[in-house]
C-alpha positions as CSV (number, residue, x, y, z in Angstrom):
1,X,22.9,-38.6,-3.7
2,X,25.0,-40.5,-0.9
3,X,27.6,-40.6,-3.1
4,X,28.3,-36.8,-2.2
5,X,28.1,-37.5,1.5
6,X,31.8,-36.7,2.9
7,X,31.4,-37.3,7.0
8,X,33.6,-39.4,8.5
9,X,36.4,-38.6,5.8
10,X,40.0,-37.1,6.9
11,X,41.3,-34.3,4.5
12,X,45.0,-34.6,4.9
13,X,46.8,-31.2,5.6
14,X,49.1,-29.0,7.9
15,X,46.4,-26.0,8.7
16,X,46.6,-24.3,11.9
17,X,42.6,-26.0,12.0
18,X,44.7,-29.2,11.7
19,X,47.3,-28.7,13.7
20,X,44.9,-27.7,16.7
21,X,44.1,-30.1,19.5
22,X,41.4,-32.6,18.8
23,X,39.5,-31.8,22.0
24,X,39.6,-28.2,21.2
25,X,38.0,-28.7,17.6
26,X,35.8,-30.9,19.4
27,X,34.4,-28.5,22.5
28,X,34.6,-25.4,20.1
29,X,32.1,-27.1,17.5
30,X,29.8,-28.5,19.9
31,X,29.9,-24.8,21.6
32,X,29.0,-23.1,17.9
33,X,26.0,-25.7,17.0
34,X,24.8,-25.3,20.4
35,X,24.6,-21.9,20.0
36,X,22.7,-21.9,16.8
37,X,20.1,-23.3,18.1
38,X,19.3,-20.3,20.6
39,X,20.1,-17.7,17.6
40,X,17.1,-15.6,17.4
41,X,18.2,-13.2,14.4
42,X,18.1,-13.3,11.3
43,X,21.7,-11.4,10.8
44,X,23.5,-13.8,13.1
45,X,22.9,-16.9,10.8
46,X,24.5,-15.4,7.9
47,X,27.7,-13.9,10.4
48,X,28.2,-18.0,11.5
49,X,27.9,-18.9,8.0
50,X,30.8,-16.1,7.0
51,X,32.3,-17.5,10.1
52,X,32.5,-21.3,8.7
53,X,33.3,-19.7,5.2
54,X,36.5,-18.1,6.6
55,X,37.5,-21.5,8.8
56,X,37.2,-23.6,5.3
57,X,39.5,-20.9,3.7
58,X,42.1,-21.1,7.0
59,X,41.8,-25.5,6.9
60,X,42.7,-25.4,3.1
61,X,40.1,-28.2,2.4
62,X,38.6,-27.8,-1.0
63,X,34.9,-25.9,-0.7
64,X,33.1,-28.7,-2.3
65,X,33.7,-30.8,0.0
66,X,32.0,-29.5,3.0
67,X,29.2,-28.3,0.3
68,X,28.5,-31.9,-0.7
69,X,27.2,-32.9,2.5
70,X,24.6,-30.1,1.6
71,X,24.0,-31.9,-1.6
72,X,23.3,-35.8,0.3
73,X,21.1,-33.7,2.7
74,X,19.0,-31.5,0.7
75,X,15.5,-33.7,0.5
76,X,15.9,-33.7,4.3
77,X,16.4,-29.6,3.8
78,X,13.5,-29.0,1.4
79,X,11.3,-31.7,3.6
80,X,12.2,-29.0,6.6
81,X,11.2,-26.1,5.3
82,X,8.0,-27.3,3.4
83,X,6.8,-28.5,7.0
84,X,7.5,-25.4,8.5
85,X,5.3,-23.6,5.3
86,X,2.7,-25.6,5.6
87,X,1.8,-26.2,9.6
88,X,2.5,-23.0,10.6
89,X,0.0,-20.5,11.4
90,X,-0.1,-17.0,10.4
91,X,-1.2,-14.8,7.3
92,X,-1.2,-16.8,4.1
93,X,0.6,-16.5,1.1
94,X,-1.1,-14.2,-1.4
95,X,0.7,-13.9,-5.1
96,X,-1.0,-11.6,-7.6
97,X,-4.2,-11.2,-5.9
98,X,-4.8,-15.6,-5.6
99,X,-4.3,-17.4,-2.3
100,X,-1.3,-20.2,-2.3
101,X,-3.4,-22.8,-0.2
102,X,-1.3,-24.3,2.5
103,X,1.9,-22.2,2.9
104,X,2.0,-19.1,5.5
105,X,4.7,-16.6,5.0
106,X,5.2,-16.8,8.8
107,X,6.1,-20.7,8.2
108,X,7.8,-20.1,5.1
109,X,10.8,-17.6,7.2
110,X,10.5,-20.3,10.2
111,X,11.2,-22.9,7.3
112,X,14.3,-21.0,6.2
113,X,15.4,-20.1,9.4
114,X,15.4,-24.0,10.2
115,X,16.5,-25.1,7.2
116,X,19.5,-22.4,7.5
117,X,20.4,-23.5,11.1
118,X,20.8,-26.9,9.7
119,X,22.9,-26.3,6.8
120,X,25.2,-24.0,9.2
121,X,25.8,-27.3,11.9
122,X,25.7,-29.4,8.8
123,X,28.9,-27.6,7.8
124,X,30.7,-27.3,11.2
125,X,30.3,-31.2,11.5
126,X,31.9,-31.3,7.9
127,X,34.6,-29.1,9.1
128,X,35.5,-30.8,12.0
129,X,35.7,-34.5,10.8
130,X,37.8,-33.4,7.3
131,X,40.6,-32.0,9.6
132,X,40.6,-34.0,12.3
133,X,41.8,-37.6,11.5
134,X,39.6,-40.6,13.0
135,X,42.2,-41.7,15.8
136,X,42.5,-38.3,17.0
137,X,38.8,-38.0,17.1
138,X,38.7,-40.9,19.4
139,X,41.9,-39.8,21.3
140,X,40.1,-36.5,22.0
141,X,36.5,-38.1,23.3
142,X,38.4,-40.3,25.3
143,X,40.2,-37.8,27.3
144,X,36.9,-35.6,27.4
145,X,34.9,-38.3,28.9
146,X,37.6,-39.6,31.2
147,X,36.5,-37.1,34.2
148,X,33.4,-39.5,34.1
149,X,34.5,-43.0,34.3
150,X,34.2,-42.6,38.0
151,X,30.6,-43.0,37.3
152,X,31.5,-46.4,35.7
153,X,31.2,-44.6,32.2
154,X,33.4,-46.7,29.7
155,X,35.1,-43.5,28.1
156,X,37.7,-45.3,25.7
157,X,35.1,-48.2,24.7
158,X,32.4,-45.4,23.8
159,X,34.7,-43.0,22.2
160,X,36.2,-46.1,19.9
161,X,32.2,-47.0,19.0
162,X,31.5,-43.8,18.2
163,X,34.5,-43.4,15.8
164,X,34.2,-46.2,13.9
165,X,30.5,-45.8,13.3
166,X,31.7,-42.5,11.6
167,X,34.6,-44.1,9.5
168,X,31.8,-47.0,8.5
169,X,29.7,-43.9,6.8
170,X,32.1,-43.6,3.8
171,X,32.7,-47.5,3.4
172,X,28.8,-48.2,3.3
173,X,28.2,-45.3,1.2
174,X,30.8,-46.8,-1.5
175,X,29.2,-50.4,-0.7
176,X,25.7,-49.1,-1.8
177,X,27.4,-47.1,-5.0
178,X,29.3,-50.4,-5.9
179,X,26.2,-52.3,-5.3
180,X,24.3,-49.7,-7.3
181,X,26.0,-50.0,-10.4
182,X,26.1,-53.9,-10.5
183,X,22.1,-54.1,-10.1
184,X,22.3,-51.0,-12.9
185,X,24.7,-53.2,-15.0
186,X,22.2,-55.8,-14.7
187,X,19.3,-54.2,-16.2
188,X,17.7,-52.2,-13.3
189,X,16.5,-48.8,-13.2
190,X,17.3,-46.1,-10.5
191,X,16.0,-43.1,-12.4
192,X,12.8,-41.1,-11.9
193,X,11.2,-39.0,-9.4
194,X,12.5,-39.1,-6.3
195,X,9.9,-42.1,-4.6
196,X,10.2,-44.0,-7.7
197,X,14.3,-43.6,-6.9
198,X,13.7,-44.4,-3.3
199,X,11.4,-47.7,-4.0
200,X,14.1,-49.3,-6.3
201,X,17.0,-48.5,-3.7
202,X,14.8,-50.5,-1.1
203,X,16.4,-53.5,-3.5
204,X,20.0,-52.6,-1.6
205,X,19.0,-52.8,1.6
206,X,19.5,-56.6,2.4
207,X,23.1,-57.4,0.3
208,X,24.2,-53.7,1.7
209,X,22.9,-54.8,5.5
210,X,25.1,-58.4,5.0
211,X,28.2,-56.3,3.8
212,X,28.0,-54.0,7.0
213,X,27.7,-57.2,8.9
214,X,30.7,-58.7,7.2
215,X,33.1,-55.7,7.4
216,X,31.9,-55.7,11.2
217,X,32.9,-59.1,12.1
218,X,36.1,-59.0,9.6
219,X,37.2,-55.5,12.0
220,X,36.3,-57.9,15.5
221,X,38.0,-60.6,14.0
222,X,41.3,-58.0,13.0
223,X,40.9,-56.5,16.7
224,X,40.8,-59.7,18.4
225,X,43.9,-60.9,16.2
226,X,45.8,-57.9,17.9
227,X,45.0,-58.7,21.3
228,X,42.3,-55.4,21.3
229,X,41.5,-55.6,25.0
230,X,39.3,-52.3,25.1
231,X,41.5,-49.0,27.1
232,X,43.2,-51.4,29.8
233,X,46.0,-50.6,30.2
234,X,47.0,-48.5,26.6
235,X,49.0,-46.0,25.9
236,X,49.2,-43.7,23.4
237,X,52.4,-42.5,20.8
238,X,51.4,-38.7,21.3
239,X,50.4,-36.9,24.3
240,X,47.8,-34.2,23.5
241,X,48.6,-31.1,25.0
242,X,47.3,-27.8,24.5
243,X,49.4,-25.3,22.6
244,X,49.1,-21.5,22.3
245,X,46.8,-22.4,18.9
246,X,44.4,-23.8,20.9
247,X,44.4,-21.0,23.4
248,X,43.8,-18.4,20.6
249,X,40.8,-20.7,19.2
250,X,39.2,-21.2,22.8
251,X,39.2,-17.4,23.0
252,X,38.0,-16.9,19.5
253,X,34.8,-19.3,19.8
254,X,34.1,-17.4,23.7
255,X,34.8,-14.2,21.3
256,X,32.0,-15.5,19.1
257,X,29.4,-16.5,21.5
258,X,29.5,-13.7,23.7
259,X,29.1,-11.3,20.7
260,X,26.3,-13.6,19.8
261,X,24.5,-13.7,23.0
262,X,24.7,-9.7,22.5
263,X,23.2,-9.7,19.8
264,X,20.7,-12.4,20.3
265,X,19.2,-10.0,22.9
266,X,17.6,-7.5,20.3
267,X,14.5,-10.4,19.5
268,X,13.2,-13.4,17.9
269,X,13.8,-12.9,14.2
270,X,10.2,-12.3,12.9
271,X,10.9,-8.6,14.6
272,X,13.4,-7.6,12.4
273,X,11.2,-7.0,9.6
């Protein structure tokens, strides 16, 4: 399962989504998954979801990629929506004259609707990390947090946390597939149902917990050698600037969310049907 998990990697390419200023990727994606979360139709989940479909096609990155976050995600999905079934109040589920015990079909849509909004900011997080490279990730929070290091906010030292937790995702996730298939090579068994999968995994935890901890102090140790002293006085090869790309996309994504916010206004979704 992690072994599908793709955020924190860079998908190399010369899209205008690549080309487009890291801080603009970055406010436009925040601005879409915050507005998914006040979506109230049913109809406007399926337009973002056309709208990510067409952004993937634009980028050039492969489909799958984005898709296998889906994939590394999907207990947390089905987990979602069987909550939502079951502790929801409203009429229950009645199939060919028997009553389903537990679900309502009022959970059940809240489940999907969820479930749907998650897969939707699941995919605009994919999006955004596979065509935006790690150092211009942290170049781009930097400069967004900068305004606020009058408050004593450490802008470059958070934005460089932040970015290597997400480029340490897809090193532990090959650490635990590595460690994986030497316990498997050694006898042990990680098939089954999907408790008896997660009980032998628990055997991972403590050599993939000392790797993280090694890598860590190997990266402090390779900062320290290169006289890291956090954002004092650094400077960087390429001066982001916003282009006429990025003007077009910040008028695309208020496009979006005022058409939304239009539509949002006709009712909660359970009144569309």
């Amino acid at each position: 399962m992690l072994q599908n998990l793709t955020l924190g990697q860079y998908y190399p390419g010369e899209s205008s989504i690549h080309r487009l200023d890291p801080r603009t990727k970055l406010c436009g994606a925040l601005a879409l998954m915050a507005a998914l979360i006040w979506i109230k139709t049913l109809p406007l989940f399926f337009f973002m979801l056309a709208v990510v479909a067409v952004l993937v096609r634009i980028s050039g990155v492969p489909l799958h990629l984005p898709l296998n976050n889906l994939k590394a995600f999907r207990v947390i999905l089905i987990i979602t929506f069987a909550a939502h079934a079951c502790f929801t109040p409203g009429e229950a589920v009645i199939i060919a004259g028997y009553t389903v015990p537990g679900p309502t079909w009022e959970g059940m849509f809240q489940g999907a609707v969820f479930s749907m909004r998650l897969v939707v900011i699941m995919l605009i997080a994919a999006l955004l990390m596979l065509t935006t490279a790690p150092l211009d990730v942290s170049d781009g929070i930097e400069r967004l947090l900068k305004p606020l290091e009058r408050f004593g906010l450490p802008a470059h030292e958070l934005a460089m946390m932040m970015v290597i937790a997400l480029r340490f995702i897809p090193t532990l996730v090959e650490e635990a597939d590595r460690l994986q298939k030497a316990q498997a090579a050694r006898g042990a068994d990680f098939t089954g149902n999907p408790i008896r999968r997660v009980r032998k995994m628990t055997a991972l935890l403590v050599p993939l917990m000392l790797s993280a901890f090694r890598r860590a102090e190997e990266l402090a140790v390779a900062m320290e050698s290169r006289c890291y002293r956090g954002g004092a006085g650094r400077t960087q090869f390429r001066v982001m600037a916003l282009a006429r790309n990025d003007f077009v996309a910040i008028a695309a994504v208020t496009a979006l969310l005022v058409l939304g916010a239009a539509f949002n206004r006709i009712g909660p979704v359970d009144h569309l049907f």
